[in-house]
Residue, then its C-alpha position, 0 to 999 in steps of 0.5 A: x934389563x940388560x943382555x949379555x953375549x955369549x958364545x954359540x957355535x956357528x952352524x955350516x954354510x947353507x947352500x940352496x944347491x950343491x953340485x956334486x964335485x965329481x960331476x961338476x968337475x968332470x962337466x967342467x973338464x970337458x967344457x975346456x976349464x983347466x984344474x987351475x981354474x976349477x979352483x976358483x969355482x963354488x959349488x954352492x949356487x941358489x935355484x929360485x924356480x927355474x932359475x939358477x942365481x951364482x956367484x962367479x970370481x973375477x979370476x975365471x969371469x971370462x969363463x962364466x959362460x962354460x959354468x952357466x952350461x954345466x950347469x944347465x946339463x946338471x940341473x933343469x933350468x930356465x936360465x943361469x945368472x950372475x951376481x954383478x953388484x951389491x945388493x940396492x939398498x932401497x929396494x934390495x934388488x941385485x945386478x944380475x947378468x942373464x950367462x946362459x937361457x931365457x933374459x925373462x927373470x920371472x919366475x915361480x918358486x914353491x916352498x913349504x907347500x906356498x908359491x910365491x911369483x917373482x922377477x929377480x931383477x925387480x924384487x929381492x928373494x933368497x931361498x935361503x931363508x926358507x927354514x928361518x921363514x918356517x921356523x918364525x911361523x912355528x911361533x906364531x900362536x892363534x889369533x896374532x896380530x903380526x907385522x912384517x915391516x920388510x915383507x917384499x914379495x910375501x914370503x915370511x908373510x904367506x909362511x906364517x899366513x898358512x901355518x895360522x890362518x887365524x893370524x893377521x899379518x899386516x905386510x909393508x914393503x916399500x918396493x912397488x914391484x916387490x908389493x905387486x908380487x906380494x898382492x898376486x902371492x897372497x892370491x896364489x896361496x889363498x891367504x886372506x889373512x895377510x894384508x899387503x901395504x905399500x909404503x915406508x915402514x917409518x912412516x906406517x908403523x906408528x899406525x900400529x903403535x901398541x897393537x901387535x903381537x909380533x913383529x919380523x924385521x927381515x933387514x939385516x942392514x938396516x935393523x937399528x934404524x927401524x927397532x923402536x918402530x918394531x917395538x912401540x907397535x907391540x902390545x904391553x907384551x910381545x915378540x920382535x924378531x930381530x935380523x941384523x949383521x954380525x961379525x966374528x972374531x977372536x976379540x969378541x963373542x959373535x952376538x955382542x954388538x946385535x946386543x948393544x944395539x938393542x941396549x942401547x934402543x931399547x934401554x927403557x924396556x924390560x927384554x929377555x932373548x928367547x932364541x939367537x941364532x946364525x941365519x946364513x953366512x954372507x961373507x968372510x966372517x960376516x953373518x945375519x943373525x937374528x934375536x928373537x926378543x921378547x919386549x915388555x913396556 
């Protein structure tokens, strides 16, 4: 079965945080920015914990320090840091610089009544994908096996865990750092029912091949490379949700290459699409976007 794109309207920008402009302004004001330089600030910033995670334009670096107080003021933190690099391919970890606060990046966020014990420089976390964790788990019906291929510190594992303790969710990740934090989370939240695996998903899915219900492959980047593991691993029939990047433009509609991607991998299978949506923006015009994909052998 061939699928097709179609056009879907793209939701607001999430934001983790947003500081009121007014007050932001003001704190900044008196902290020495000038109104040309309030241009270049975002008001949109990411709190995991106590700690505060922003983005600074290179135009008023020098000036980050300023930022990292105002918000201090704003909010409770621990600390604030700045995003420096991109994203490590393996381990999704991101160049953080410490702006303001403790240098100490362990911390413990909670969400959805579950917590869940991080270092940011040694694992990957976004508190941006809490509803797309709370939403899949909704899915989740009694008895599933499930697997999530690129689980880091648990997240969408202990979600589910919680919301279907008679699930069980098998949960690789590669990152030693990011499967010692998900051993001591599936502690912390008390679910049993999630079992933590350390190791390549190209080398541990074919274990599992024909026995899920479910699959999550929560790396966008990477999602081509890996969506035959996900789906060989299901059952006669089962769900794969999809996370990869997309682009928009006037040329095409936003979800037509995450569905030639999965033509093309999957042509020999019989799939539907229960539900596609935009996950978050993370650039001009560049999005995750995820396809719930129902897949029949």
């Amino acid at each position: 079965m061939r699928l097709h794109a179609s056009s879907v309207v793209l939701p607001g920008l999430h934001r983790s945080a947003d500081m009121p402009a007014k007050k932001l302004k003001n704190l900044l004001l008196e902290k020495g920015l000038s109104e040309e330089e309030l241009k270049f600030v975002t008001r949109a910033f990411d709190v995991i914990g106590d700690i505060a995670v922003i983005k600074v334009r290179r135009e008023i670096w020098d000036k980050r320090k300023i930022i990292a107080e105002a918000l201090m003021e704003f909010r409770r933190l621990r600390s604030v840091v700045a995003i420096t690099g991109l994203t490590e391919e393996l381990y999704r970890t991101r160049k953080l610089e410490v702006i303001a606060g403790d240098e100490n990046l362990e911390t413990i966020h909670k969400e959805h009544g579950c917590t869940f014990k991080v270092d940011l420089r040694r694992a990957f976390f976004s508190p941006r994908l809490a509803y797309e964790r709370q939403r899949v788990a909704r899915k989740v019906r009694r008895h599933e096996t499930v697997i999530n291929m690129f689980a880091g510190v648990g997240c969408f594992s202990i979600v589910i865990a919680k919301a279907e303790p008679t699930a069980r969710i098998f949960s690789i990740d590669i990152n030693p750092y990011a499967y010692e934090y998900m051993c001591e989370n599936i502690i912390l939240n008390r679910t049993d029912n999630v079992i933590p695996l350390l190791g390549d998903a190209a080398d541990l899915m074919p274990l599992f091949e024909g026995r899920a219900d479910r699959v999550l492959m929560p790396l966008p980047e990477r999602a081509a490379a890996f969506l035959r593991f996900a789906a060989d691993a299901l059952k006669e029939q089962g769900v794969v949700h999809y996370y990869t990047v997309a682009f928009a433009n006037s040329s095409s509609p936003l979800f037509k290459r995450p569905i030639e991607e999965v033509n093309k991998v999957l042509s020999d299978r019989e799939v539907k699409i229960e539900e596609k949506r935009v996950v978050r923006s993370v650039g001009p015009r560049k999005y995750h976007v995820v396809l719930d994909l129902l897949v029949r052998s």
